[in-house]
C-alpha positions as CSV (number, residue, x, y, z in Angstrom):
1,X,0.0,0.0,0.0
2,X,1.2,3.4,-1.0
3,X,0.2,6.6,0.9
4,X,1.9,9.8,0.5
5,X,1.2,12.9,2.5
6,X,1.2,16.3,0.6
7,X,-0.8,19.5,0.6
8,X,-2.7,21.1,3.3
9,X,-5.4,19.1,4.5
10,X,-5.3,17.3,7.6
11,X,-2.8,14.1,7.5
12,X,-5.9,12.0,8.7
13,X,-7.9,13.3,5.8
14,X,-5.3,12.6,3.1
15,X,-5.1,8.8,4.5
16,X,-8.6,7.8,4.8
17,X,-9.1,9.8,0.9
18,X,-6.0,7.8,-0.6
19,X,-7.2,4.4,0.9
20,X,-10.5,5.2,-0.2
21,X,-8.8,6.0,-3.8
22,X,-7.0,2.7,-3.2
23,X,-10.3,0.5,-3.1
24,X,-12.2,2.2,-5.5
25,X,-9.1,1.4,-8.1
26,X,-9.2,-2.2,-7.5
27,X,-5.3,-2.0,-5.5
28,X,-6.3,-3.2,-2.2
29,X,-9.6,-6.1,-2.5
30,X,-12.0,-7.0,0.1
31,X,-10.5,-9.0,3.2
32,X,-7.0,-7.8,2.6
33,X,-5.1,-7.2,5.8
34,X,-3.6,-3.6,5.6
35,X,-1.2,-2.2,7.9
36,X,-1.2,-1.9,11.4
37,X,-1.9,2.2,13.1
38,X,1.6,1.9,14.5
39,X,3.1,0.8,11.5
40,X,1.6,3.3,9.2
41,X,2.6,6.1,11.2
42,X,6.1,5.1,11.9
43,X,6.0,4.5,7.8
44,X,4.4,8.2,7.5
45,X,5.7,9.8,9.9
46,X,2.8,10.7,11.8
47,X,1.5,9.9,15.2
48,X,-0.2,6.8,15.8
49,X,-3.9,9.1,16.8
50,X,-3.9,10.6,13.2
51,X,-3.5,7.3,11.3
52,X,-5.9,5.6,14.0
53,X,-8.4,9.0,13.1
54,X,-8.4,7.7,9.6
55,X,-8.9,3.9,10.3
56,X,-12.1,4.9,12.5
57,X,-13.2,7.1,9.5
58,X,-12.8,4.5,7.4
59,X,-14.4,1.8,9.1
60,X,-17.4,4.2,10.2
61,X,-18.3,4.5,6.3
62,X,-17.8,0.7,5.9
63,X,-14.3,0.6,4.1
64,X,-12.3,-1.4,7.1
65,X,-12.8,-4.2,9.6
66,X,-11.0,-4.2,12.8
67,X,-11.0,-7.4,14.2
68,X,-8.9,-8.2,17.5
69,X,-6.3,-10.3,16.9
70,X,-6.8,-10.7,13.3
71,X,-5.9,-6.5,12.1
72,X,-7.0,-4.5,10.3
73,X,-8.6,-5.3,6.6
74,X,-10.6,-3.9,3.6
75,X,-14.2,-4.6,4.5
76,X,-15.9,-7.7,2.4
77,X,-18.8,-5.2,1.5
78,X,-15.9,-2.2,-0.2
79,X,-16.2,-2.7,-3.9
80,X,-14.4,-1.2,-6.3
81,X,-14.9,1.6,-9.1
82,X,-15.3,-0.3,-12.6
83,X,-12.8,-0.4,-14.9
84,X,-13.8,1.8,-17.1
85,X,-14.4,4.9,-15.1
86,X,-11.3,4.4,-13.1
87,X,-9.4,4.6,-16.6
88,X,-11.3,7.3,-17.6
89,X,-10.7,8.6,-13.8
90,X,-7.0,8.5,-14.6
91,X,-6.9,9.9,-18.3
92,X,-8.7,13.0,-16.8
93,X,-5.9,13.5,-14.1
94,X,-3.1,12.6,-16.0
95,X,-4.9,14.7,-18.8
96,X,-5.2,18.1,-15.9
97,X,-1.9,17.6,-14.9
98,X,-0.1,18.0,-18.4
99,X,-2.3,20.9,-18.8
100,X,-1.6,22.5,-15.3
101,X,-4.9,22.5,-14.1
102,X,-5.5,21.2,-10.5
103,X,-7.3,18.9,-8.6
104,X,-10.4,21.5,-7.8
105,X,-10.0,22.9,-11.1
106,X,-10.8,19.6,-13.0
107,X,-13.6,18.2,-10.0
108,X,-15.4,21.5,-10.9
109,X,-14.8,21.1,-14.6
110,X,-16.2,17.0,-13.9
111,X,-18.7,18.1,-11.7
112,X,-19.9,21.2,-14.6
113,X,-20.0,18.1,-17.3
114,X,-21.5,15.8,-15.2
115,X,-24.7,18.1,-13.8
116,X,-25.1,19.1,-18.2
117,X,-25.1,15.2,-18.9
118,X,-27.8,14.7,-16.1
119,X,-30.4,17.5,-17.1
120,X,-30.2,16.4,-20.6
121,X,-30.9,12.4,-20.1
């Protein structure tokens, strides 16, 4: 599993969103064991409360199982994005970043698109 922290919002935030990213993308299935609080801070750098923040996040939404004993692990009921919208999910950013646009820059532009597609259906 591969979390980086960068930008402004809260360390905790940036964890339980780039998990989140990480199931919806079909790189960590249901019932896989992830890594413990302590370990993902000491891999972070963070303390143990803001990693264990996340992990209740998650789990509150349904993403993680915490079982005694048996760690921490993507929850049987976390699906993941289908294929074709998480390539299309990818062209867009890879698409935004060679243009210099930004993350809010291209959900509004998404978003925009998305409400015009709606209305006219």
């Amino acid at each position: 599993m591969m979390i980086s922290l960068v930008g402004s919002a809260p360390a905790s935030d940036q964890i339980r969103d780039q998990i989140r990213g990480l199931i919806a993308a079909g790189s960590l299935a249901a019932g896989e064991r992830i890594p413990s609080v302590r370990q993902l801070a000491k891999d972070l750098g963070v303390s143990p409360g803001t990693v264990a923040r996340a992990y209740k996040m998650l789990e509150s939404e349904g993403h993680l199982r915490t079982h005694t004993g048996g760690g921490t692990r993507i929850s049987t009921t976390a699906s993941a994005t289908p294929k074709p919208v998480a390539e299309a999910a990818r062209a867009l950013a890879d698409t935004s970043i060679r243009s210099g646009i930004d993350l809010e820059e291209a959900t509004r532009v998404l978003r925009a698109i998305w409400a015009s597609r709606h209305v006219n259906d």
